[in-house]
Backbone as a printed PyTorch tensor [residue, N CA C, xyz], in Angstrom:
tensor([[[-28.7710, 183.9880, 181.6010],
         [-27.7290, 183.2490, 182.2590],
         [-28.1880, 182.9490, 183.6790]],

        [[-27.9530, 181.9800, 183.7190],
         [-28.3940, 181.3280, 185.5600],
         [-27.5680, 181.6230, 186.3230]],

        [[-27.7360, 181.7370, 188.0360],
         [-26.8430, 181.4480, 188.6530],
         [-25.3570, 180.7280, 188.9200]],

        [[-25.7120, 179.8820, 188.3200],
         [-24.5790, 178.8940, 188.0330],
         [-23.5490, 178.8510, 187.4970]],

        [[-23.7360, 179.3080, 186.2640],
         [-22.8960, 179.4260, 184.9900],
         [-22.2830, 180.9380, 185.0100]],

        [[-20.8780, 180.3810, 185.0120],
         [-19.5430, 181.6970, 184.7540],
         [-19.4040, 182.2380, 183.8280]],

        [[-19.6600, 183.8540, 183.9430],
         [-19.3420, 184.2970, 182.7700],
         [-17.8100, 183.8480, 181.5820]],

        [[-17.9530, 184.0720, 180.9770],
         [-16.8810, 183.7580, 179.7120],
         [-15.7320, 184.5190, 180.0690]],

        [[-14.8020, 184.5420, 180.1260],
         [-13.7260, 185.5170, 180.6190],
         [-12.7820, 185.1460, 179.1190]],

        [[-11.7450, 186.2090, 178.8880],
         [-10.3890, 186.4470, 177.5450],
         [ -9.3640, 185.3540, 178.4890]],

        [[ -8.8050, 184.8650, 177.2530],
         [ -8.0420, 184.0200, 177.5950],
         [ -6.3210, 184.9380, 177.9800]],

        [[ -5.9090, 184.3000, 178.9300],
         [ -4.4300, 185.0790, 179.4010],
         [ -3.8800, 185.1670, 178.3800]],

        [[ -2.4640, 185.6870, 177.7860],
         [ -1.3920, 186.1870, 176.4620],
         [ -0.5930, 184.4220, 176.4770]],

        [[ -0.9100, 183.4830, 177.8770],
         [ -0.4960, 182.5490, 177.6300],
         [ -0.8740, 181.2300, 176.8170]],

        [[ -2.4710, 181.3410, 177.5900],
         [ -3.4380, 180.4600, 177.3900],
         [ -3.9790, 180.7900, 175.5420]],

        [[ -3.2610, 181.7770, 175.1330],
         [ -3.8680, 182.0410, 173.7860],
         [ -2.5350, 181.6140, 172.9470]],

        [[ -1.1160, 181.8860, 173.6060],
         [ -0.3330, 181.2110, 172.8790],
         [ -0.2460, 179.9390, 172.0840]],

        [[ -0.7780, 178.9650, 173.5360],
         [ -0.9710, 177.9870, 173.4540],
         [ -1.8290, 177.2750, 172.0380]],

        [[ -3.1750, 177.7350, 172.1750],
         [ -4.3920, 177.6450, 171.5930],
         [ -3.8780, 178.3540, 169.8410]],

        [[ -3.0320, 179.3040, 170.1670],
         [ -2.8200, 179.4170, 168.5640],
         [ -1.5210, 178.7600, 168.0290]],

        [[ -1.1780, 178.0120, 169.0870],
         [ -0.0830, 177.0140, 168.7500],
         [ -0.4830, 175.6330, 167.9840]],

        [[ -1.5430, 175.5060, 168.5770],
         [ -1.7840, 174.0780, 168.7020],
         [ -3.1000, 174.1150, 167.2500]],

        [[ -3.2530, 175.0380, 167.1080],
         [ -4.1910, 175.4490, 166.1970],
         [ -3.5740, 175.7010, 164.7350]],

        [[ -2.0270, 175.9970, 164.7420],
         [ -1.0440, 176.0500, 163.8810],
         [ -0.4680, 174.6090, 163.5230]],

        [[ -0.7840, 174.0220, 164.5970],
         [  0.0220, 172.5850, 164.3090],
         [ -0.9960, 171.6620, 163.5100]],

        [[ -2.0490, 171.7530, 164.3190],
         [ -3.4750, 170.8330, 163.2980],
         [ -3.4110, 171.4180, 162.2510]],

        [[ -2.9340, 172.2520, 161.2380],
         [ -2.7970, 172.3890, 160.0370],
         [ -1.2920, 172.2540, 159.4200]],

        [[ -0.6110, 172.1750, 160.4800],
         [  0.9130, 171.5160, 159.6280],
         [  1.3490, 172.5190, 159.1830]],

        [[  1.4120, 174.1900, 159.3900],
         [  1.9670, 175.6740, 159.2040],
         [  2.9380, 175.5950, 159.9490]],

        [[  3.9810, 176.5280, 159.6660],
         [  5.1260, 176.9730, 160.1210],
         [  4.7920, 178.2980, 160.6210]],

        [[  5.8670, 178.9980, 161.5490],
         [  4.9600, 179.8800, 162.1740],
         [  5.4020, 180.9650, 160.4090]],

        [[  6.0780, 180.9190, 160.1010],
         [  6.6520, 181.6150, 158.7120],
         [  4.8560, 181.9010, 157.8540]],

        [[  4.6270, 180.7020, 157.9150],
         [  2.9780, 180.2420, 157.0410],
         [  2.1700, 181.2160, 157.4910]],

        [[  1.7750, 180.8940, 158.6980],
         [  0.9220, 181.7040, 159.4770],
         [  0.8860, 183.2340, 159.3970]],

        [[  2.2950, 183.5210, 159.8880],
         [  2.8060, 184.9420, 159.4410],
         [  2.2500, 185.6950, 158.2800]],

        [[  2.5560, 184.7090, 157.4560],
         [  2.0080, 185.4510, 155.7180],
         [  0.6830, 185.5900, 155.3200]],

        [[ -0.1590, 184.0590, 156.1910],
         [ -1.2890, 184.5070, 155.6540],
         [ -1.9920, 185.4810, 156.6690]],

        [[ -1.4590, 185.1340, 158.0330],
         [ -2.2210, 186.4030, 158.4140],
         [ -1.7700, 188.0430, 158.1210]],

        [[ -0.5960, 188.4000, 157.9860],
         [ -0.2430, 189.5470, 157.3530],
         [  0.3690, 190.3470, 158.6600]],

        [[  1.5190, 189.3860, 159.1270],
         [  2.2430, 189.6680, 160.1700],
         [  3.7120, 189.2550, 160.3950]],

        [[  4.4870, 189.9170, 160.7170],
         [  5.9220, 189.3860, 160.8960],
         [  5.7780, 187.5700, 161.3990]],

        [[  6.6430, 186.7680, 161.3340],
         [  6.8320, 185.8770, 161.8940],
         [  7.3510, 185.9640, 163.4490]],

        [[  7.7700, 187.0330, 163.6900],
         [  8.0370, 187.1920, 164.7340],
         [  7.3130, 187.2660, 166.1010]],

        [[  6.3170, 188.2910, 165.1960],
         [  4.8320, 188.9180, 166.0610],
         [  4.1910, 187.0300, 166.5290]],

        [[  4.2680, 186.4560, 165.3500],
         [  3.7780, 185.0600, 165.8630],
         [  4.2930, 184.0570, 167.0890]],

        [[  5.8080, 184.3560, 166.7910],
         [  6.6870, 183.9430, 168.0320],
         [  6.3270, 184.1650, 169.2980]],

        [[  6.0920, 185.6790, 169.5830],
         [  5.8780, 186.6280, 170.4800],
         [  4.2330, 185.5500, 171.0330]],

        [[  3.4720, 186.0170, 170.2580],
         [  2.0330, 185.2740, 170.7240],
         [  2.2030, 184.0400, 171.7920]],

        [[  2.9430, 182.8200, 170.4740],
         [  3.1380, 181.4280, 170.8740],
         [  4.2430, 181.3060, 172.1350]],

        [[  4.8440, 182.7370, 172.7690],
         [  5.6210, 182.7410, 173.7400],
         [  4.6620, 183.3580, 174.7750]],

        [[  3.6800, 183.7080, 174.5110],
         [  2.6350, 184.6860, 175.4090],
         [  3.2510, 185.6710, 175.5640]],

        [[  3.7750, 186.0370, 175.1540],
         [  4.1000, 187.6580, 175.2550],
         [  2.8640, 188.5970, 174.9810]],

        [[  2.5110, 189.8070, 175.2890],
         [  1.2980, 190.7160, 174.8340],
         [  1.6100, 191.0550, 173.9790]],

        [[  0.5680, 190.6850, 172.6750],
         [  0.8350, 191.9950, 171.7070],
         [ -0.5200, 192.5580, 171.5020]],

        [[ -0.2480, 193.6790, 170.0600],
         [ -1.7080, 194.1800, 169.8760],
         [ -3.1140, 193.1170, 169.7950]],

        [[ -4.2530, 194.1190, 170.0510],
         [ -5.4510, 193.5170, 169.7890],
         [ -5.2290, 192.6190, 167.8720]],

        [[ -4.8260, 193.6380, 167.4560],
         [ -5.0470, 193.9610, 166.0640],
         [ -4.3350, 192.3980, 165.5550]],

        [[ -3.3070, 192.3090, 166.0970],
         [ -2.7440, 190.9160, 165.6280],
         [ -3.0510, 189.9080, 165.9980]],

        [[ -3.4760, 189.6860, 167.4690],
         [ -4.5280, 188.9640, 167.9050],
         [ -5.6350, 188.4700, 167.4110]],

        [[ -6.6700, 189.4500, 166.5210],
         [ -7.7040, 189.3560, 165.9360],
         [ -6.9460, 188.5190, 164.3520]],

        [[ -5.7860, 189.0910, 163.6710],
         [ -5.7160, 188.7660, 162.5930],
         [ -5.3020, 186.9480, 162.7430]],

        [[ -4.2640, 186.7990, 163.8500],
         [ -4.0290, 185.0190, 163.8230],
         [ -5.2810, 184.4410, 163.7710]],

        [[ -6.3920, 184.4180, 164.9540],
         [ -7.6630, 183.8610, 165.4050],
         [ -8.5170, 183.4810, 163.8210]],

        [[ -8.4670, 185.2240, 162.7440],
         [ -9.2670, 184.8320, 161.4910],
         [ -8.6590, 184.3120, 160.2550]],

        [[ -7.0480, 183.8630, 160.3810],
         [ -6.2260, 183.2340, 159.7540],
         [ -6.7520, 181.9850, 159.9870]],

        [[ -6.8440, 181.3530, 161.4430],
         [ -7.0990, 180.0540, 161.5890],
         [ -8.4640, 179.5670, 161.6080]],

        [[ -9.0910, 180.6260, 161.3420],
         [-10.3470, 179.8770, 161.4190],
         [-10.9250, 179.3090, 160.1750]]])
């Protein structure tokens, strides 16, 4: 890595809301959808897409739902 270039930093509980919002929408899921296939309340999804903190663990499971 050069001088120049910024390390990579985690995105805020907001900036990830967002990103798994918008990442929910390019596939036309409900957050209900999402919920199921990732293997999480619908709620926990709410929580995310509101930036609220939640676990790593659910974090990791939306990200490999959508990918």
């Amino acid at each position: 890595m050069d001088a120049t270039t910024n390390p990579p930093r985690l995105l805020t509980p907001e900036e990830l809301g967002a990103v798994i919002k918008a990442f929910r929408d390019v596939r036309k899921w409900s957050q209900e959808q999402l919920a199921e296939v990732a293997g999480l309340s619908s709620r926990t999804v709410q929580r995310v897409e509101n930036g609220k903190p939640v676990a790593a663990k659910a974090r990791q499971r939306l990200t490999f739902s959508l990918n």
